[in-house]
C-alpha positions in Angstrom: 129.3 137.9 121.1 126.7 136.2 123.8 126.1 132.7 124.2 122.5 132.1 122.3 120.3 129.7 123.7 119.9 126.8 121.9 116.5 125.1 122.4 116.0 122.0 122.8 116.2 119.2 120.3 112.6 118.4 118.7 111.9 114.5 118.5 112.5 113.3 114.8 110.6 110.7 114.1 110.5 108.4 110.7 106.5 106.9 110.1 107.0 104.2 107.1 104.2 101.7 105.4 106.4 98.5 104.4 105.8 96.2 101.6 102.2 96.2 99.8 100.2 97.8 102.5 98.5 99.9 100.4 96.5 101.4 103.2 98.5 104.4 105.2 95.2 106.6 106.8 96.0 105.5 109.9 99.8 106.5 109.4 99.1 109.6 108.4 96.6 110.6 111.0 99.8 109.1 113.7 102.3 111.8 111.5 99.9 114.9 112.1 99.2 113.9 115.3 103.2 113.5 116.1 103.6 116.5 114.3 101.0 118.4 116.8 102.9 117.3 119.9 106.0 119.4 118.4 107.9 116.3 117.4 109.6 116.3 113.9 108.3 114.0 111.2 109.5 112.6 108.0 106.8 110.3 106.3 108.1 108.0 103.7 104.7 106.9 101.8 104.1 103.4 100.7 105.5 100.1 99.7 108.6 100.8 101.6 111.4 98.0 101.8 113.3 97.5 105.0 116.2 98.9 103.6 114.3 101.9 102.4 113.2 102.4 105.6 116.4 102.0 107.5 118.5 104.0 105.1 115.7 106.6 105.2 116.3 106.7 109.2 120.0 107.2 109.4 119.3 109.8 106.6 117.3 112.2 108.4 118.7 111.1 111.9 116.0 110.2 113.5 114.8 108.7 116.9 112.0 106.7 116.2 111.1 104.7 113.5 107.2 103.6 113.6 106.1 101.3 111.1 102.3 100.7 110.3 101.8 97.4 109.0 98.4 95.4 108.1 99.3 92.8 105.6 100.7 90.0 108.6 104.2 90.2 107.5 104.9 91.4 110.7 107.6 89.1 111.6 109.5 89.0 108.8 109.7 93.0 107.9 110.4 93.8 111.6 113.0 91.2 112.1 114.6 92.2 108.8 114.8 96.0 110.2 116.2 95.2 113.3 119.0 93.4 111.3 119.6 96.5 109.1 120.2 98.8 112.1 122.2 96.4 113.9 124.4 95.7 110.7 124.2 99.5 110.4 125.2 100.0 114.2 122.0 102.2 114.5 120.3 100.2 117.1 119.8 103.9 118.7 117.2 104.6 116.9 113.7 103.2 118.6 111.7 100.9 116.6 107.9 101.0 117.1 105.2 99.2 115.4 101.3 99.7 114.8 98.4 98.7 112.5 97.1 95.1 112.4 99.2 92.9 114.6 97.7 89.8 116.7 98.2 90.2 120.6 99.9 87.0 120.8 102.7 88.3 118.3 103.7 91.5 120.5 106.2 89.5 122.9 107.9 88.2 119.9 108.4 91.0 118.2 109.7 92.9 121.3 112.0 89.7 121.5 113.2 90.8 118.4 113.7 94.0 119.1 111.1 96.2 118.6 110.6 98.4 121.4 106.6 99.2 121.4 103.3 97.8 119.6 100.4 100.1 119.4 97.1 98.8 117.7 93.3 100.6 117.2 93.3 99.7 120.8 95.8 102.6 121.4 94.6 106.4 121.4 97.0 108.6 119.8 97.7 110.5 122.8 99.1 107.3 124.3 101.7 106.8 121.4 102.5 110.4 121.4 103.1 110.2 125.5 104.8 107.1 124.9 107.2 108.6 122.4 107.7 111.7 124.6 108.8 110.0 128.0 111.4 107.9 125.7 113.4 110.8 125.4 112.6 112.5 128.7 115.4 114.1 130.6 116.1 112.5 134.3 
């Protein structure tokens, strides 16, 4: 038999709505439009835990986590996920975050780990883009 060509791998991307945020429009708007740009996408719902959310990841082996938060918990959720993938030697997987988050917290949370913020600032094409050229081949 001949070699079949394999295509190449799709993006998978995990979008999850931690804690009481009972809000998730906006993440489901950032799902179609991920899903639109070809990437893969697995959209938990609401009132995720961190755990939840991490376990969910290694789960469906994905690339990217985003997480849409709005309650100002920020801090705390993100630092706990970070802790998770490291304890669960999944630091491979990209961490992003979005939704209501003051300008003067985005160093600290990249401190902490989390690769990207995007806010209403952000168009979707930029997250998408941004998303894309992580996983470009050089």
């Amino acid at each position: 038999m001949g070699k079949v060509a394999v295509s190449e791998k799709r993006i998978r991307v995990l979008v999850a709505k931690p804690g009481l945020d009972g809000h998730d429009r906006g993440a489901k708007v950032l799902a179609a439009a991920l899903r639109d740009s070809g990437m893969e996408v697995i959209y938990t719902g609401l009132h995720q835990t961190p755990e939840m959310i991490v376990n969910s990841a290694i789960q469906e082996d994905v690339d990217v986590i985003c997480v849409s938060i709005l309650s100002g918990a920020h801090h705390r959720v993100f630092s706990e996920i970070v802790r998770l993938l490291t304890e669960k030697k999944a630091l491979d997987i990209a961490l992003l975050g979005g939704g209501i988050i003051p300008e003067t917290d985005v160093e600290g949370l990249k401190k902490v780990g989390v690769k990207a913020v995007f806010t209403a600032a952000n168009s979707l094409s930029e997250i998408t883009q941004y998303i894309q050229n992580l996983f470009k081949k050089s």
